[in-house]
Backbone as ProteinMPNN parsed JSONL, in Angstrom:
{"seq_chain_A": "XXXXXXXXXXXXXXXXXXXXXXXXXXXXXXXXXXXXXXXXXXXXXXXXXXXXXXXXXXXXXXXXXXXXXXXXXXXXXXXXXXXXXXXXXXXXXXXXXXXXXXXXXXXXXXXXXXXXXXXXXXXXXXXXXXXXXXXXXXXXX", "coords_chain_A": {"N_chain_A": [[101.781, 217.693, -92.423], [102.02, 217.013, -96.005], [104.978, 217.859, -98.697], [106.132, 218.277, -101.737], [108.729, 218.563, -103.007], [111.781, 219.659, -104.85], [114.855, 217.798, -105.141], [117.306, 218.553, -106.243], [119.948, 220.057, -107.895], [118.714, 221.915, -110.464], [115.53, 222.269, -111.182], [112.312, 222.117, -109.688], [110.047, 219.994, -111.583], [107.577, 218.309, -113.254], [107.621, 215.101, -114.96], [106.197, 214.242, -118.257], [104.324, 212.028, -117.796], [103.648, 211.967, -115.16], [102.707, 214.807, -115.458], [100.222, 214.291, -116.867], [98.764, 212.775, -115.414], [98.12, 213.694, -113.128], [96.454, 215.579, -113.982], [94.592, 214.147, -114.914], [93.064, 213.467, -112.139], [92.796, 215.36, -111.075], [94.267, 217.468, -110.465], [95.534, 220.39, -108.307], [97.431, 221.848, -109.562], [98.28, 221.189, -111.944], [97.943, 222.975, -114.918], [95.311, 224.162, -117.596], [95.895, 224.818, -120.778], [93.878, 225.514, -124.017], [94.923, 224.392, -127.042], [94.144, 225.342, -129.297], [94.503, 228.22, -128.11], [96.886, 228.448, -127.284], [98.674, 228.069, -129.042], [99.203, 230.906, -130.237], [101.021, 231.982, -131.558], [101.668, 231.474, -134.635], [104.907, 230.499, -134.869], [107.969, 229.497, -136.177], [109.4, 226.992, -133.955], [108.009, 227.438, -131.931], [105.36, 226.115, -132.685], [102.171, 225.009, -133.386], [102.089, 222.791, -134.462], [105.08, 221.479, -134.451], [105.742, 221.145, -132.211], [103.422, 219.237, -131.291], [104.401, 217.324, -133.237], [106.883, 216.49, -131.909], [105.535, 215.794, -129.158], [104.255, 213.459, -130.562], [106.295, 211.906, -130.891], [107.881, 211.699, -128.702], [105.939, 209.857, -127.817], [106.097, 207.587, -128.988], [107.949, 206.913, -128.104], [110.645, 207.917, -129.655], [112.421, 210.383, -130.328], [114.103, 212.36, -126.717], [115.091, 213.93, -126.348], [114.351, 216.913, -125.821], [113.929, 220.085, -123.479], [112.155, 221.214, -123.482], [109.664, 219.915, -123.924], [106.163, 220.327, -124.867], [103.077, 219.355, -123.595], [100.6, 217.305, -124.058], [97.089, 216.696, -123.333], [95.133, 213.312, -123.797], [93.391, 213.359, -125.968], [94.927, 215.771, -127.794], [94.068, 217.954, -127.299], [93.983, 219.936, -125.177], [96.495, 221.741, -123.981], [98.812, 221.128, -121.592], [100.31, 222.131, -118.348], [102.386, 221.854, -115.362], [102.636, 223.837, -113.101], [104.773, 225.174, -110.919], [104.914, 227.049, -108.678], [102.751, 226.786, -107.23], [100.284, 224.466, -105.166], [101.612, 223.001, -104.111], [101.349, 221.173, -102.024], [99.866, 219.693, -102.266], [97.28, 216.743, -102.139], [96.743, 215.069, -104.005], [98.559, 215.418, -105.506], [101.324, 214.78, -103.986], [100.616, 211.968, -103.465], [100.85, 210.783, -105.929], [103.29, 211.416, -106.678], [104.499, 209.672, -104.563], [103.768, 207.583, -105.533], [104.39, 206.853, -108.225], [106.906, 207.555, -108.274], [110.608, 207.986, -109.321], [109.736, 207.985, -111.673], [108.343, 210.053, -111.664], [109.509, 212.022, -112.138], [110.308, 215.188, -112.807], [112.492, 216.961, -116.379], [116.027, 217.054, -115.042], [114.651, 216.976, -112.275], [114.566, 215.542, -109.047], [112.414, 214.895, -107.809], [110.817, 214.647, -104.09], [109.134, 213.82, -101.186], [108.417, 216.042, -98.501], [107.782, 216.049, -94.804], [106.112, 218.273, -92.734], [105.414, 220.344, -89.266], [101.282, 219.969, -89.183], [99.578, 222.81, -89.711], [101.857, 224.88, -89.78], [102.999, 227.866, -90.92], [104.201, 228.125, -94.412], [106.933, 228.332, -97.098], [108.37, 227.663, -99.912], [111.585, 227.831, -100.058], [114.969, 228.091, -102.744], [118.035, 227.133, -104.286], [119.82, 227.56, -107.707], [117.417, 225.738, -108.116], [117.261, 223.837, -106.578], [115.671, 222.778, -103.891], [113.956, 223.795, -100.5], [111.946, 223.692, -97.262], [110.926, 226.255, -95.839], [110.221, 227.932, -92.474], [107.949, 230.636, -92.158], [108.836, 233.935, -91.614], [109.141, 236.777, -89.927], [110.843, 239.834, -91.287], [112.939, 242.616, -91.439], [114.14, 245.237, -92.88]], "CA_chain_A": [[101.481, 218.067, -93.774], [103.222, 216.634, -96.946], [104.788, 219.281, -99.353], [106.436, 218.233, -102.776], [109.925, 219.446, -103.238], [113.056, 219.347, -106.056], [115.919, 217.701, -103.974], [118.688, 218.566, -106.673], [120.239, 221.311, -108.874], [117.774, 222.063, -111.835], [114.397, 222.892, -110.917], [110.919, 221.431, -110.06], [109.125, 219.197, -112.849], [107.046, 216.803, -113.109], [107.473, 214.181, -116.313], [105.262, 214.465, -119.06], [103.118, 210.662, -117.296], [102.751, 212.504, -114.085], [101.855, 215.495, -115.51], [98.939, 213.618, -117.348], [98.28, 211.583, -114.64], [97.437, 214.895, -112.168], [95.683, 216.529, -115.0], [93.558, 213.082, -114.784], [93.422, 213.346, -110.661], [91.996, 216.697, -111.255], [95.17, 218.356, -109.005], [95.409, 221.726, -108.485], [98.911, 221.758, -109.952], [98.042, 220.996, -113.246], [96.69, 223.908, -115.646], [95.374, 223.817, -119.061], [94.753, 225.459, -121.788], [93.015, 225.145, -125.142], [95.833, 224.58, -127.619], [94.234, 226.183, -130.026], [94.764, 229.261, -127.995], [98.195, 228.351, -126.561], [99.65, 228.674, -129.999], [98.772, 232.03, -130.966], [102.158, 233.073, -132.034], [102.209, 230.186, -135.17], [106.061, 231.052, -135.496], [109.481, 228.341, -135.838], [109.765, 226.297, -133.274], [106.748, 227.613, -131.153], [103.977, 226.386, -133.912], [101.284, 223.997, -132.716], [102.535, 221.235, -135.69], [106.269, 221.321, -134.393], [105.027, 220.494, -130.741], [102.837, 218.154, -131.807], [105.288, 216.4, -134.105], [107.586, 216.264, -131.053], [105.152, 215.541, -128.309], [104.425, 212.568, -130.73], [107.312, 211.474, -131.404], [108.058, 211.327, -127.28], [105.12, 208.795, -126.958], [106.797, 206.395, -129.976], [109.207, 206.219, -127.805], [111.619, 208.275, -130.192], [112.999, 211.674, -128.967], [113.085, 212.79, -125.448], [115.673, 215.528, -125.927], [113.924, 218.305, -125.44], [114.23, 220.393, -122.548], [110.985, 221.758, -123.288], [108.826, 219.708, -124.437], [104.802, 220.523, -124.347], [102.661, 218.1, -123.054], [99.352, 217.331, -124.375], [95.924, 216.135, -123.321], [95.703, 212.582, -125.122], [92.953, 214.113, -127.334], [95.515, 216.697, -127.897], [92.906, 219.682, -127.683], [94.657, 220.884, -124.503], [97.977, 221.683, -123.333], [98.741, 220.804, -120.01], [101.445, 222.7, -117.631], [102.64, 221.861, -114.397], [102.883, 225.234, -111.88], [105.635, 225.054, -109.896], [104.545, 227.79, -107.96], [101.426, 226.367, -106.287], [99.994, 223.421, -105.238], [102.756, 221.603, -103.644], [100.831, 220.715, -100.505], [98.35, 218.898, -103.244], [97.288, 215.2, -101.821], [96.961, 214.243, -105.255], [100.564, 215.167, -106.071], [102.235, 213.945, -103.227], [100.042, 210.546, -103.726], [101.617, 210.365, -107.566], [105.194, 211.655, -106.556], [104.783, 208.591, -103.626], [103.56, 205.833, -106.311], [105.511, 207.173, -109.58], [108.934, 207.772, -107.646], [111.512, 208.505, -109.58], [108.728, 208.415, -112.968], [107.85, 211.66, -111.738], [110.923, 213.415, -112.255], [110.669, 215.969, -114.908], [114.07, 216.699, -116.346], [116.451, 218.337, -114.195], [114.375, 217.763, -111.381], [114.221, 214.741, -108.671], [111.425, 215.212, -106.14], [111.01, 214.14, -102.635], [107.513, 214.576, -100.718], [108.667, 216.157, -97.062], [106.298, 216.097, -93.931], [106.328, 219.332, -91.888], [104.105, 219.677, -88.779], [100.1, 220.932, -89.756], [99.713, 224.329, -89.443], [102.793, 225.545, -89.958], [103.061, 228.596, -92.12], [105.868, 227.838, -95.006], [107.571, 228.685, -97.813], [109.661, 226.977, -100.787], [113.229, 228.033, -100.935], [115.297, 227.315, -103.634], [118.928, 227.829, -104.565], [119.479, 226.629, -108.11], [116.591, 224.95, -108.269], [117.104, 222.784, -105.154], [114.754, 223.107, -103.274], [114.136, 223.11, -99.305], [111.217, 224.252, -97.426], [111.365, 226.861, -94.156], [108.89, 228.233, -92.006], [107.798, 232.283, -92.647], [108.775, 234.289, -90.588], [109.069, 238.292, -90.294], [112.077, 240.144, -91.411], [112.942, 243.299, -91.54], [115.069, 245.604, -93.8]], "C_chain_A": [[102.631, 217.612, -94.667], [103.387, 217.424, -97.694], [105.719, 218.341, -100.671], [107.169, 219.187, -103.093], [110.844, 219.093, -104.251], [114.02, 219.083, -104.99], [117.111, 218.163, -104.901], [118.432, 219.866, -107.684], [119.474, 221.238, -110.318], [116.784, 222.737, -111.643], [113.127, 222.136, -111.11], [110.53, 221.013, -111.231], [108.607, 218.239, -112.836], [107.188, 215.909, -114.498], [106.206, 213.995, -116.774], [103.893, 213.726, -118.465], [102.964, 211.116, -116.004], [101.863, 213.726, -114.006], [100.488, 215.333, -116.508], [98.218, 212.941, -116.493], [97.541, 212.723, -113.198], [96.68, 214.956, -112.791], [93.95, 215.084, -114.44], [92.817, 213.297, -113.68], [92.524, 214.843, -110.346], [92.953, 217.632, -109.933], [95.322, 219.73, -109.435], [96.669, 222.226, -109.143], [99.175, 222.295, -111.432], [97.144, 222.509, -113.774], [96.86, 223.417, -116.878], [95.15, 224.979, -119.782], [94.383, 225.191, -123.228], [94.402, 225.15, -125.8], [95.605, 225.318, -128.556], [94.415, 227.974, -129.992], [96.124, 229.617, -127.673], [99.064, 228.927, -127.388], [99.086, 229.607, -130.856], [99.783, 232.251, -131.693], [102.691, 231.393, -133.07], [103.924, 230.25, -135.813], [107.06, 229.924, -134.961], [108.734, 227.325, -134.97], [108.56, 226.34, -132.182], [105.412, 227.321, -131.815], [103.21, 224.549, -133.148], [101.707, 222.362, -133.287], [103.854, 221.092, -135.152], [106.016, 220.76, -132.992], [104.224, 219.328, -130.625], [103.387, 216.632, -132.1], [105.781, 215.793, -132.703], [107.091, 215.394, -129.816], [104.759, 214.158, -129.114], [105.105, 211.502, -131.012], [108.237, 211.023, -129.578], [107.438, 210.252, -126.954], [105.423, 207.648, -127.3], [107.555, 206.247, -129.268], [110.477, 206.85, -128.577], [112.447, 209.653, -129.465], [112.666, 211.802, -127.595], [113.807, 213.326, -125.023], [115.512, 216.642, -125.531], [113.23, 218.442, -124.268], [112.81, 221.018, -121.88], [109.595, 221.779, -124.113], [107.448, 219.649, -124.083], [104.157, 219.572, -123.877], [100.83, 218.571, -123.342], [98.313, 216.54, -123.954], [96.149, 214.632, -124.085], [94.716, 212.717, -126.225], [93.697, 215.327, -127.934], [94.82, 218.16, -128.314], [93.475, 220.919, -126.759], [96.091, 220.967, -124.043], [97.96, 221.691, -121.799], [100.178, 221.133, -119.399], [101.794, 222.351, -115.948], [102.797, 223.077, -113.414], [103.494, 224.582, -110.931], [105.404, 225.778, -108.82], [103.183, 227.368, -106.556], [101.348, 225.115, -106.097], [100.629, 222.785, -104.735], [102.927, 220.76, -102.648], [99.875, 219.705, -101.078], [98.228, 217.574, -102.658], [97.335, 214.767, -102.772], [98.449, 214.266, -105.745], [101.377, 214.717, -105.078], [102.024, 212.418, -103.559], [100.958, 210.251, -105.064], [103.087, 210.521, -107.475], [105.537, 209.991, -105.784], [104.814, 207.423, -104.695], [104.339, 206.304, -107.369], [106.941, 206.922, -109.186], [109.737, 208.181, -108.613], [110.941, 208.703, -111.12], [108.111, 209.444, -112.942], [108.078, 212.668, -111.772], [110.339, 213.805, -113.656], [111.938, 216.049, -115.089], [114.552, 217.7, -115.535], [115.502, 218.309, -112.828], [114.405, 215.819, -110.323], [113.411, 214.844, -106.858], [111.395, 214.339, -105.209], [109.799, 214.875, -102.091], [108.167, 214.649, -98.778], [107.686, 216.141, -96.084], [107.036, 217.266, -92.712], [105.328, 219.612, -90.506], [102.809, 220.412, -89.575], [100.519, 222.473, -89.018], [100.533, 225.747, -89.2], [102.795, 226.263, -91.1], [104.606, 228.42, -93.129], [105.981, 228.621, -96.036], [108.693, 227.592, -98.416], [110.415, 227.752, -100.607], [113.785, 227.373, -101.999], [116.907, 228.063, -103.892], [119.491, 227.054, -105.824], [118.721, 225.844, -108.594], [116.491, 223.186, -107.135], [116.807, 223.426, -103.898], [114.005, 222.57, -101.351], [112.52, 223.72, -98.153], [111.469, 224.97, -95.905], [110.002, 227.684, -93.902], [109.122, 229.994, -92.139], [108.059, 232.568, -91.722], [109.334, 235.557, -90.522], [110.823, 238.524, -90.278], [111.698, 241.945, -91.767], [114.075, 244.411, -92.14], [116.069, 247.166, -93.079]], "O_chain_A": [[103.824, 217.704, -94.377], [102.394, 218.12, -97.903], [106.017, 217.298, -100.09], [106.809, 220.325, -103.398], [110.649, 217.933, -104.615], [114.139, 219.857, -104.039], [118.15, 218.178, -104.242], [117.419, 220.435, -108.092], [119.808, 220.411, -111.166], [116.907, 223.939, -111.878], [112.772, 221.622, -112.17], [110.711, 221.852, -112.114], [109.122, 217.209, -112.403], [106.45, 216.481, -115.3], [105.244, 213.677, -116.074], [102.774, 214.239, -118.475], [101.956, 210.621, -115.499], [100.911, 213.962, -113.263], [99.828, 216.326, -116.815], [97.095, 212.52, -116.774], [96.587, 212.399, -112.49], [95.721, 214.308, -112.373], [92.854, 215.22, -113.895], [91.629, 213.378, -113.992], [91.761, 215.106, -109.417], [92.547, 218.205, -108.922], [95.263, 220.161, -110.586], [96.688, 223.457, -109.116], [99.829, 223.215, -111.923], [96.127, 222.995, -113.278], [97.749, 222.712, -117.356], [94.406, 225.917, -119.497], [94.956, 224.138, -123.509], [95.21, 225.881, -125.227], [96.511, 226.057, -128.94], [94.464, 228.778, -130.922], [96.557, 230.769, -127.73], [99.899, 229.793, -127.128], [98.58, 229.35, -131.949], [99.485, 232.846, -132.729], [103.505, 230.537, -132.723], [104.161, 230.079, -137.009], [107.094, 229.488, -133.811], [107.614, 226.898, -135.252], [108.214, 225.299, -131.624], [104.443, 228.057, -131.628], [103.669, 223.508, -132.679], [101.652, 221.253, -132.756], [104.05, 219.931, -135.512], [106.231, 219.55, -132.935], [104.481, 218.478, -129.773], [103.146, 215.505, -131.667], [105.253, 214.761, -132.289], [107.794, 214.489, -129.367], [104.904, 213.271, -128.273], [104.677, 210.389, -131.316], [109.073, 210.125, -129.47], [107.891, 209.532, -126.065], [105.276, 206.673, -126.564], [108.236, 205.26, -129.547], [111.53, 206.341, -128.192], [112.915, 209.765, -128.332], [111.557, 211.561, -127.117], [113.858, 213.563, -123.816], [116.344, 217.347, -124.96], [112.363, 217.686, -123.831], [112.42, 221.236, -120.733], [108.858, 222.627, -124.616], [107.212, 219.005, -123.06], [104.913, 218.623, -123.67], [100.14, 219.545, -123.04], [98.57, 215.365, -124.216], [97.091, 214.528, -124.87], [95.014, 212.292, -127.341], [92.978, 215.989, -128.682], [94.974, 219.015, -129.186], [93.547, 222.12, -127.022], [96.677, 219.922, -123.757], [97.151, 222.225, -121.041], [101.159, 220.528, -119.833], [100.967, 222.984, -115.29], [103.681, 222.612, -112.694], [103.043, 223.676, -110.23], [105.684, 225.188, -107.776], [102.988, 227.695, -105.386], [102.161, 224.404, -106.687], [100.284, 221.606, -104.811], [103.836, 220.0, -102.312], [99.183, 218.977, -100.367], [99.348, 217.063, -102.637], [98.074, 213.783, -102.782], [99.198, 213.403, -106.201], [102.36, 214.125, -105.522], [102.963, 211.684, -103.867], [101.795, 209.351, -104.992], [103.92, 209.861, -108.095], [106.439, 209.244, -106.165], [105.661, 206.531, -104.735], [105.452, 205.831, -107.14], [107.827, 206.245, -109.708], [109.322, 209.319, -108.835], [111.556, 209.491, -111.838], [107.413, 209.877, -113.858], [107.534, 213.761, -111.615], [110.068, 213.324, -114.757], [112.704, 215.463, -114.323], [114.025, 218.778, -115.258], [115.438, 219.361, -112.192], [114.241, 214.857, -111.073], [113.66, 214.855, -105.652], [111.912, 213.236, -105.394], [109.452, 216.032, -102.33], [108.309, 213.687, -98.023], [106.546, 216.231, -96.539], [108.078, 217.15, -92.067], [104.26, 219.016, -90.644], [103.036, 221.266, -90.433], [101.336, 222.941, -88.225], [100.279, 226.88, -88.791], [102.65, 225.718, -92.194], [105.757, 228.548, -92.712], [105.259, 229.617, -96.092], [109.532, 226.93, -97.807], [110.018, 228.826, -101.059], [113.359, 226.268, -102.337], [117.062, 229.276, -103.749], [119.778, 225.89, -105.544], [119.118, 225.136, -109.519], [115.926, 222.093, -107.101], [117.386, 224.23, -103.167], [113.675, 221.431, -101.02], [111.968, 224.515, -98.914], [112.064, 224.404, -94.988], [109.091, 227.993, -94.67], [110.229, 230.528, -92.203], [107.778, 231.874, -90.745], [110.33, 235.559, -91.246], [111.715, 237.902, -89.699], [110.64, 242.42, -92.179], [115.144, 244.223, -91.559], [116.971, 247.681, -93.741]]}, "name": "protein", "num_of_chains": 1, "seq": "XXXXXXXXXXXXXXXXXXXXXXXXXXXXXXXXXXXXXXXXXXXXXXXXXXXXXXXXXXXXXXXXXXXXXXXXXXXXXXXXXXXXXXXXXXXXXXXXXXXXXXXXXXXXXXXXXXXXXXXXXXXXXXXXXXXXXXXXXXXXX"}
């Protein structure tokens, strides 16, 4: 089994063109939601037009400072999130981590697709945000 891991200090991410490129792929990784519900709270820096601005202003090719920038559909109707939490066994995301390579780093993060045997029960670790993966296994307090 292949699993999709962060090899360095930061924390899982995928870059904005892989996380469009799942979303496409239809991976389980990827969530969406409606933007017009995303930005309920139209306030500063969190307002659907300031995200927007930004997320267009990433595709010109101009900024690509921000640490936390949204990522939109390219009809920009939905917002699209990566879950770090799940999914990391996905064939579609290992497949895009394998062909993207190092275009599939989000920031702060540079993945590596490991192979563990099947049927092994696991678990991400992480210390940091570097990330390793170990097999479950009972503990007791």
């Amino acid at each position: 089994m292949e699993i999709v891991i962060n090899k360095c200090f930061g924390g899982f991410g995928l870059s904005p063109e892989a996380t469009i490129e799942a979303w496409k792929r239809g991976s389980a990784i990827v969530q969406t939601y409606k933007a017009s519900e995303y930005f309920h709270r139209e306030t500063g820096y969190f307002s659907r037009e300031a995200a927007l601005k930004e997320w267009r202003d990433y595709l010109a090719g101009g900024s690509k400072s921000s640490l936390f920038l949204t990522v939109f559909s390219p009809d920009e109707s939905l917002v699209l999130s990566g879950d770090r939490r799940k999914g990391r066994d996905c064939p579609v995301l290992v497949q895009i981590v394998e062909e993207m390579g190092e275009l599939a780093n989000g920031r702060c993060a540079q993945l590596a697709v490991v192979e563990i045997p099947d049927g092994v029960e696991y678990e991400i670790k992480e210390y940091d945000g570097n990330e390793y993966v170990a097999e479950v296994h009972r503990t007791w307090g």
